[in-house]
C-alpha positions, 0 to 999 in steps of 0.5 A: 454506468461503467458496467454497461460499456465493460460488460460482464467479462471485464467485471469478472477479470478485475475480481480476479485481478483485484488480489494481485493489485493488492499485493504490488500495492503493499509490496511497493508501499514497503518499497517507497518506506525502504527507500525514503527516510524510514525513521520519518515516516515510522515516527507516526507509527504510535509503537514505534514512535517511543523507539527511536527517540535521540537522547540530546 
C-alpha cells in the first residue's frame, strides 16, 4: 500500500540509501555505549562479562 503512493523511484532511493542508515546506525550505537557507562552495558556481553569483575 505504501508503494502505491511512493512509487518506484522513492523505492529505488531508500535501497540506495539503506547502507548509509546502516552505518550511522552502528556509528551512533558505538556512540551511545562510549557515552554512557560502557562497563554496565559490556556487562550483558557473555565474554566480556568475566573481565570486569571487582575483587571485593
Amino acid at each position: 500500500m505504501l508503494t502505491r503512493f511512493l512509487g518506484l523511484r522513492y523505492r529505488e532511493l531508500a535501497k540506495n540509501w539503506l547502507p548509509t542508515a546502516g552505518m550511522w546506525g552502528a556509528v551512533g550505537s558505538v556512540g551511545l555505549v562510549w557515552a554512557t557507562d560502557w562497563r554496565l552495558l559490556l556487562d550483558w556481553v557473555p565474554y566480556i562479562d568475566g573481565t570486569f569483575k571487582k575483587d571485593d
